[in-house]
C-alpha positions in Angstrom: 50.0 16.3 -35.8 46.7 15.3 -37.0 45.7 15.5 -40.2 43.0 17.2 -41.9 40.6 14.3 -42.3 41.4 13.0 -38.5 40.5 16.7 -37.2 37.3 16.2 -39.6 36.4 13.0 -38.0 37.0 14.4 -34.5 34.8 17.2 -35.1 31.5 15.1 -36.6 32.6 12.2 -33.4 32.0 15.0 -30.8 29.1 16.9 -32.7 27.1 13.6 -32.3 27.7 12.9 -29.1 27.0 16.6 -27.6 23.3 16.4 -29.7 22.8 13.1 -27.9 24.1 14.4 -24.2 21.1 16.1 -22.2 23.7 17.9 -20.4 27.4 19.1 -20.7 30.0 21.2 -18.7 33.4 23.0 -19.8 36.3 22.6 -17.2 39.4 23.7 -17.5 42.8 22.5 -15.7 46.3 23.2 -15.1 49.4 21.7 -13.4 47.3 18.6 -13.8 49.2 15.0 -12.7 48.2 12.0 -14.6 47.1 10.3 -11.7 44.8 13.1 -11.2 43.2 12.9 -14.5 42.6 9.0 -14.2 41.3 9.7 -11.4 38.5 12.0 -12.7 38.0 9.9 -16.1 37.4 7.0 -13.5 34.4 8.5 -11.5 32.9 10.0 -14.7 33.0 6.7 -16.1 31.4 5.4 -13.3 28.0 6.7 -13.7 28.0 6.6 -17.3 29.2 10.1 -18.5 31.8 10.7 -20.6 34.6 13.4 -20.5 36.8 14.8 -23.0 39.9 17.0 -23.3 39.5 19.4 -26.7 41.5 21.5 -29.1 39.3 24.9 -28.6 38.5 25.2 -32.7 36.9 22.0 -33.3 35.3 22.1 -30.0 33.3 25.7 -31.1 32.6 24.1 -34.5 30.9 21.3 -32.8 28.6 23.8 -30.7 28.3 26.0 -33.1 25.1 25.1 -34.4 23.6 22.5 -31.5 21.8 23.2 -28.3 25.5 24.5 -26.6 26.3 26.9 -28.9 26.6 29.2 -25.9 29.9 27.5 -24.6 31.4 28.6 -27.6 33.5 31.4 -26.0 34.2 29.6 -22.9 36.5 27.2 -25.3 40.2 29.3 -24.6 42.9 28.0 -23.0 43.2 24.2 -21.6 39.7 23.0 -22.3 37.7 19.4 -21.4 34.2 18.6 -21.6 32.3 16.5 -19.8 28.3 15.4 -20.6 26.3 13.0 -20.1 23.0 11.3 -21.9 21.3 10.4 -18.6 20.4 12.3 -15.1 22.5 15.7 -15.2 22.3 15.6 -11.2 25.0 12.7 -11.0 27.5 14.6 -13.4 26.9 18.1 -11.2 27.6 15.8 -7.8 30.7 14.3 -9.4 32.2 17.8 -11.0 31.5 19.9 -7.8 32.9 17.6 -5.1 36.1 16.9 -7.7 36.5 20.5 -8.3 36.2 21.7 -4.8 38.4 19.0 -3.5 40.9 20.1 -6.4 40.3 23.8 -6.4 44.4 24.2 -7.4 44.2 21.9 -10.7 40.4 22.5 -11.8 38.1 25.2 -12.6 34.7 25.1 -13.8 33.8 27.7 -16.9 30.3 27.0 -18.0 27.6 23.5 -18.2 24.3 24.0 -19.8 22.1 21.4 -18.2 18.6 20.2 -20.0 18.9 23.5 -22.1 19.4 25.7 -19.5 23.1 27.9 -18.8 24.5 27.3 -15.1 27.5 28.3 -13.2 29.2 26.4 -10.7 27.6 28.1 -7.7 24.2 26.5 -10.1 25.5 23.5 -10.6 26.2 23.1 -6.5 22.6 23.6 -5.9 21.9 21.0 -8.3 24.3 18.5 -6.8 22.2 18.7 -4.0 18.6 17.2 -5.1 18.3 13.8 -4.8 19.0 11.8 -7.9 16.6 10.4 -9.8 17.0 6.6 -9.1 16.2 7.8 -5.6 13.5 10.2 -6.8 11.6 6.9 -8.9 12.6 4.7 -5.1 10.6 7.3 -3.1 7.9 7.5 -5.9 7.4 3.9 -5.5 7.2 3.5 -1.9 4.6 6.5 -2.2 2.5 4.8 -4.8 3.2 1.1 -3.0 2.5 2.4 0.7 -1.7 2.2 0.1 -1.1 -1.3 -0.9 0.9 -2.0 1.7 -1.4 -1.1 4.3 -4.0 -2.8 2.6 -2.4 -6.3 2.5 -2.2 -5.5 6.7 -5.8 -5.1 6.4 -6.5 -8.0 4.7 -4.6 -10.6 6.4 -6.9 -9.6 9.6 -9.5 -12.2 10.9 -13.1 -11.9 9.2 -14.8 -10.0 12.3 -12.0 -7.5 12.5 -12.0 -6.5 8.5 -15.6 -6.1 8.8 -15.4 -3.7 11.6 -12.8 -1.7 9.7 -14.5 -1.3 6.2 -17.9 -0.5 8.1 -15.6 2.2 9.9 -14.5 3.4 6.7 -17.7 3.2 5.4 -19.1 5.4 7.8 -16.9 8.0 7.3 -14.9 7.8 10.8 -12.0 9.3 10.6 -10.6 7.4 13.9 -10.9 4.0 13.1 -10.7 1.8 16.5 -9.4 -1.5 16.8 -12.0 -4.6 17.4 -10.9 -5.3 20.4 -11.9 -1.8 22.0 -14.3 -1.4 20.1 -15.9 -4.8 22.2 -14.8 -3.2 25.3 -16.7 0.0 25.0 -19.7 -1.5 24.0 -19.4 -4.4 27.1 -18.6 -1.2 29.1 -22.1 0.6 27.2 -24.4 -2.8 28.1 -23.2 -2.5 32.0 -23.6 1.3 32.2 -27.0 0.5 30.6 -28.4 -2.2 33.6 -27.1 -0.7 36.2 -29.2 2.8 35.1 -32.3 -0.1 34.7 -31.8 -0.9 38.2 -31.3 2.1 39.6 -34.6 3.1 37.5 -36.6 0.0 39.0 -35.3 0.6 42.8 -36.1 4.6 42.8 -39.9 3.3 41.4 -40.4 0.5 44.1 -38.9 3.2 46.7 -41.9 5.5 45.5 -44.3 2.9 45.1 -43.7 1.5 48.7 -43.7 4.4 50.5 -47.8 5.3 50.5 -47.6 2.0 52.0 -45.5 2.5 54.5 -47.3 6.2 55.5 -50.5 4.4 55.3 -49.9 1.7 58.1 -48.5 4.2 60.0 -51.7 6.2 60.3 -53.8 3.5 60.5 -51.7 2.4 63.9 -51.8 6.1 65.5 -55.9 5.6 64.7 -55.9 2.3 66.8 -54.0 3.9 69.3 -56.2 6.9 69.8 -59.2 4.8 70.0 -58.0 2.6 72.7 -56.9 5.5 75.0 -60.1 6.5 77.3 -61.2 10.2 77.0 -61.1 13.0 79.9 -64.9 12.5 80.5 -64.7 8.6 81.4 -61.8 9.1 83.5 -64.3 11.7 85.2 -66.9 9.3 85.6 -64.7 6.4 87.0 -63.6 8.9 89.7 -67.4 10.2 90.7 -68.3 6.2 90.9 -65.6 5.0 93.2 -66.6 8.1 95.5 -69.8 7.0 95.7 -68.9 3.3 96.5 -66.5 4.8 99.2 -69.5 6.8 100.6 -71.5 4.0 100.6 -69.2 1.8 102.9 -68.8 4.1 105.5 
């Protein structure tokens, strides 16, 4: 049996961890094998918490007066605490999946997590956001994904970051590569002379035809002053009647 001074050692030990921890949860346990428990210790260990099994008076004298005095009833019976000084979502993954998976040897009673009371269905919900190493990782592909895309940028040829930044500074929001971008203007250029010849054709094609009409006319003139009129043909025919008269 401890002693007086032990007990008082125990109780100051534990009150200065709990004002330390950010968060802490009361389990208790029954039928318990010590495999079971090493077990636990061993995963709690793992991501730096640490876990403890209480006598129920000095654990309410060590919340008593710190940030989980509201655990204090919870302490009857077989009790254990476990708490931790760092992210509170690591402990709540480790105490759900152990508690489920070992429904017959542990129950959760109460956890107060950054100052804030939660049950087991609570602490679930929390076991469920992503922790915060992977939080900071996502965070810093967020904040190193402009760079990233910049470096691509800049490890381009001359002509083709030129293109790009005057893009971006005209306020395109489709920026196109170089190499189309040469197309479509090759394919501008063409469209362009071919509507310059078709221009220059359709103005010789008007300019030509007055010609054309012109010479026409001019032949249909010649023809209808060569051709001999009704009243000559008259007079040829009264001249070689006479002649004929005459020979007879």
């Amino acid at each position: 049996m401890k002693s007086k001074e032990q007990k008082q050692k125990d109780l100051e030990a534990l009150s200065k961890e709990l004002n330390d921890a950010k968060s802490a949860m009361v389990i208790t346990f029954g039928g318990l094998t010590v495999g079971k428990d090493q077990e636990f210790r061993s995963q709690l260990r793992d991501l730096g918490a640490k876990y403890q099994v209480v006598k129920n008076t000095i654990a309410r004298l060590a919340v008593k007066d710190s940030p989980y005095s509201e655990m204090e009833e919870h302490f009857q019976g077989m009790s254990a605490i476990a708490w931790t000084e760092s992210d509170p979502v690591d402990l709540s993954k480790t105490i759900s999946k152990f508690v489920k998976e070992n429904k017959d040897k542990y129950t959760f009673k109460v956890g107060i997590v950054e100052g804030k009371v939660v049950d087991f269905s609570q602490v679930e919900a929390i076991a469920d956001l992503p922790s915060k190493d992977a939080l900071i990782g996502k965070l810093l592909y967020l904040l190193n994904a402009p760079a990233q895309r910049l470096a691509t940028v800049l490890s381009a040829i001359p002509r083709d970051l030129a293109v790009v930044l005057g893009q971006i500074a005209e306020g395109k929001g489709d920026l196109k590569a170089p190499e189309a971008e040469a197309k479509e203007e090759t394919t501008e250029t063409a469209a362009t002379e071919e509507a310059k010849v078709e221009e220059t054709t359709t103005e010789e094609t008007v300019e030509t035809a007055p010609e054309e009409a012109k010479a026409e006319a001019s032949e249909e003139t010649a023809e209808t002053e060569a051709a001999p009129t009704s009243e000559e043909n008259k007079e040829e025919a009264k001249a070689e009647d006479s002649e004929e008269k005459s020979e007879e």
